[in-house]
C-alpha positions, 0 to 999 in steps of 0.5 A: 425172362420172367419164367427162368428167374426168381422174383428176387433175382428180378428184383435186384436187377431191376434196381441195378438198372435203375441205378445205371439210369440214374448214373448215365441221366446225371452224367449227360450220356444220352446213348447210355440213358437209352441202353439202361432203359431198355435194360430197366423197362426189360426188367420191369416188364419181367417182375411185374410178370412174375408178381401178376402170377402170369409165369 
């Protein structure tokens, strides 16, 4: 992911899954709170690549 995407495009995703976190966290959807932590540790894992020069 981290070498077919742009810091910024990234970082703006990495954001919107964090706000889907949050959104499922404050409803009570524990089975969504699991799919948008993936979708955000995915993310993470990504930027953080990209910023550390590692792609």
């Amino acid at each position: 992911m981290a070498r077919n995407n742009t810091i910024s495009y990234l970082s703006s995703k990495y954001y919107d899954s964090e706000l889907k976190l949050d959104k499922a966290a404050r409803r009570g959807d524990l089975k969504a709170v699991d799919r948008a932590m993936k979708e955000h540790r995915d993310y993470e894992y990504a930027l953080l690549c990209k910023k550390s020069k590692k792609y």
